[in-house]
N, C-alpha and C positions, 0 to 999 in steps of 0.2 A: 142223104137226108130224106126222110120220110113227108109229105104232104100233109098238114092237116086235114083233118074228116073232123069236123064238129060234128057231122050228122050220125057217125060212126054209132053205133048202138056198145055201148060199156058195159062190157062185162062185171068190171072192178066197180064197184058201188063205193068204197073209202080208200083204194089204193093201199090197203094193208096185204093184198093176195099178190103184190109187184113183190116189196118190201123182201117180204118172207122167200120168194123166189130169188131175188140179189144174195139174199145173205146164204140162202140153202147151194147158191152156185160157187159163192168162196170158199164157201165149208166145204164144200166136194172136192174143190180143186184149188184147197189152198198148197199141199205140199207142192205141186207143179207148178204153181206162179214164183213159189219162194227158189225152188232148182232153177226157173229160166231166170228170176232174177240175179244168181249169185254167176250165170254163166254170160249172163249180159256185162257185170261188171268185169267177168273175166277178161271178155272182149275187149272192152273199153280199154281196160288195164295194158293190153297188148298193143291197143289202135298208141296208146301215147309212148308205147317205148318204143317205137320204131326211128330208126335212125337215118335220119334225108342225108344224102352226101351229092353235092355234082361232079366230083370229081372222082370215080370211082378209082381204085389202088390195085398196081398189077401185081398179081401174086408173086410173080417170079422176082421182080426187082425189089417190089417195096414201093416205087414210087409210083403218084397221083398219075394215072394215064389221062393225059388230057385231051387223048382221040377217042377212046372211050365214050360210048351213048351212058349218060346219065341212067345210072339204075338206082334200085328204093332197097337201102338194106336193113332189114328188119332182124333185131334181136329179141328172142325170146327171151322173158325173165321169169324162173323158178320161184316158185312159190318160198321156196328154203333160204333162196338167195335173200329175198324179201324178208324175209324173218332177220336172218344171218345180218341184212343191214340194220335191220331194226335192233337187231341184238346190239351189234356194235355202236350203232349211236345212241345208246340206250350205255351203254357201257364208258363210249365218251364223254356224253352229259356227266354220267357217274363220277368219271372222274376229274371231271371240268368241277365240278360240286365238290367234290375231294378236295380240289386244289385251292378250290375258293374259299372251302373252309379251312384247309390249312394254311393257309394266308392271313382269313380272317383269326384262328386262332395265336399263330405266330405273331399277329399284328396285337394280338392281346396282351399273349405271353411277354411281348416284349414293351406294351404300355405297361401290364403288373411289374414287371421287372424295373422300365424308368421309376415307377412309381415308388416300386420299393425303397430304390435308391434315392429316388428323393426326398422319401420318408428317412430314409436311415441320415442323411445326409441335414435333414430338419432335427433329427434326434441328435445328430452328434456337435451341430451351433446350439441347440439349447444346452446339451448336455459342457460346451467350454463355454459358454455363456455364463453357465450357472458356476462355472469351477474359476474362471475368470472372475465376476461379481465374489464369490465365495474369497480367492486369493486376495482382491481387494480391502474386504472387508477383513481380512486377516492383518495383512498391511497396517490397514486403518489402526486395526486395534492396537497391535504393534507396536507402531506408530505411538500412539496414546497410553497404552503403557511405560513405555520408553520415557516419554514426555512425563508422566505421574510419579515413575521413579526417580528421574531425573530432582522432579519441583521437591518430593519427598526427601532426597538427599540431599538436596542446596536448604530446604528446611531444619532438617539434621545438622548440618556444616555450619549454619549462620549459629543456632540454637546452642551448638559445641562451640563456638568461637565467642558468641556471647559469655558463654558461661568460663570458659578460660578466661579472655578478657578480663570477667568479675573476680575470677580468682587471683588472677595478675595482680589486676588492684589492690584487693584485700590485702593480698602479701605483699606489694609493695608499700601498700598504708602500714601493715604489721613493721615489715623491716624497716620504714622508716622514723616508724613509733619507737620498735626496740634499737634504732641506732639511736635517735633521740635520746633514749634513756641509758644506752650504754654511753652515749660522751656526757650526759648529764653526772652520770656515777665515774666517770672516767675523770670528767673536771673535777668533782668532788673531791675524787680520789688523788686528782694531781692537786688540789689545793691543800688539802691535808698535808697530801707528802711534801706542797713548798713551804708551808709552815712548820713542818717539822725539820725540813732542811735548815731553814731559815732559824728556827730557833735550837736546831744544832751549830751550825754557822757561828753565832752567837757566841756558843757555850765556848766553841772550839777554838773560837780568836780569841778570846778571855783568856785560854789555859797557856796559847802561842804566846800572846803579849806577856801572859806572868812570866812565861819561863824563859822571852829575852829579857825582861827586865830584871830578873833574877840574874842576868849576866852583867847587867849593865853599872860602866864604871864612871862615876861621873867625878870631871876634875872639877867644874862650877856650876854656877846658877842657872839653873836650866830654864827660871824662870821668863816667860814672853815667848819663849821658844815654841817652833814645832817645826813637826818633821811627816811624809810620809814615806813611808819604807815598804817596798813591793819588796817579796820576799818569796822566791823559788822552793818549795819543798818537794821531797819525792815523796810515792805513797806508803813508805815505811818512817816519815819525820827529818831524813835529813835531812841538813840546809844546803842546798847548792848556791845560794847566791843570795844576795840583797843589794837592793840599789833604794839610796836615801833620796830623798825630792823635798826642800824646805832650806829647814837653818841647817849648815854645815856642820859643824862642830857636833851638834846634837846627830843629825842623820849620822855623822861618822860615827858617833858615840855608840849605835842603836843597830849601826851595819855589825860594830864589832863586836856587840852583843850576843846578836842572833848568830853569827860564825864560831862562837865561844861558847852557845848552848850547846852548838852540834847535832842533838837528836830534838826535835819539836815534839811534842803532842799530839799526833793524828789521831783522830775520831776512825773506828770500824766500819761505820756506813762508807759506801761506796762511792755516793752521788755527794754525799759531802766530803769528805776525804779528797775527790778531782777536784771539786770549786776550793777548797785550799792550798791547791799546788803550786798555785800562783796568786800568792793574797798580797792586800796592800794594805797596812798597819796605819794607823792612822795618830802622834801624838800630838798635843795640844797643853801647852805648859801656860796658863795664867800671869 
């Protein structure tokens, strides 16, 4: 360190002729500050790769010689070597990146993939959701068709039973209108026919009685007398038989009449002809 001299006499009147001189000195010599610098860090470079050991290593065995005076063993490191790490951990990073991103991408691929399937999986409950609700309402309807045709056809059924019912009636009102009036014409018609039996009847014991009295033989007075005479005929007039009930004399008289006609008078009708097959003559003498 230099002394101050205030009293110095100054050359430099503004310090701009220092200035210009510093920088005219870096300019001269700058490329040999930038070489000693790059060989100073060479230095450096080397001071820190060197390798301390206390226990130096015997070449011949291998092993740590622990009589051995501590020596400094220094490794040179190549510039290339330094690259060559550089390269490599440059290469590892790379593929630590690599890794990381095929991790992170797999870890994608495989959210997009959960996701899909969740998706697909959201699509296929709506999709039986809807076909579920859908079969329901199918059901329903069904159902409710079922039930309309049902109500439809018990309407039909009562509707058709009403109406047969009404016809039942009618025809049974009919048939019993027209039985009504077939036994109305039936009685008619039976009363006719017993008034025409009846007054065949009539005609045909008038003709019986003449034709035993035309046999009849009387010994006296038949007078006060009477008699009735049941009188058996067949249906062609013969007499099978008489039985007299009253005055003797006369019933006898009137048995041996009628067995002395032999053949009576039968009427042709049928229904009067049986009702005189078994007649009961009736006389009555004053």
């Amino acid at each position: 360190m230099k002394p101050d001299t205030p009293n110095a006499p100054d050359n430099k009147t503004d310090g701009r002729p220092e200035q210009d001189d510093g920088m005219s000195f870096f300019a001269k010599h700058k490329s040999f500050l930038l070489s000693g610098g790059a060989h100073l860090l060479l230095v450096l470079s080397l001071l820190l790769s060197f390798e301390f050991s206390s226990k130096p290593v015997d070449l011949a065995t291998g092993n740590k010689d622990t009589q051995a005076p501590n020596i400094i063993a220094a490794t040179f490191i190549d510039s290339n070597v330094l690259q060559q790490n550089k390269l490599e951990k440059q290469q590892a990073e790379a593929a630590a990146k690599r890794k990381r991103n095929q991790v992170a991408e797999n870890k994608r691929k495989n959210e997009k993939r959960k996701q899909a399937e969740r998706d697909k999986a959201k699509r296929l409950k709506v999709a039986q959701d809807k076909k579920r609700k859908e079969e329901q309402v199918r059901k329903e309807n069904a159902l409710k068709e079922k039930a309309r045709l049902t109500a439809e056809k018990n309407k039909q059924d009562k509707a058709e039973k009403e109406r047969q019912d009404k016809l039942a009636k009618e025809r049974a009102q009919q048939d019993n209108a027209m039985q009504k009036q077939l036994q109305g014409e039936q009685a008619e018609r039976n009363e006719r026919r017993q008034r025409q039996i009846l007054s065949e009847l009539q005609i045909a014991t008038g003709k019986i009685k003449a034709r035993i009295e035309q046999n009849l033989i009387t010994t006296g007075s038949v007078a006060g007398k009477s008699c009735r005479l049941q009188v058996r005929i067949a249906s062609n007039g013969l007499v099978l038989d008489a039985v007299g009930k009253g005055d003797d004399s006369l019933c006898l008289t009137l048995r041996s009449a009628a067995l002395r006609a032999g053949t009576l008078p039968m009427p042709a009708d049928k229904d009067v002809n049986a009702k005189l097959r078994d007649v009961t003559l009736v006389w009555v003498n004053e």
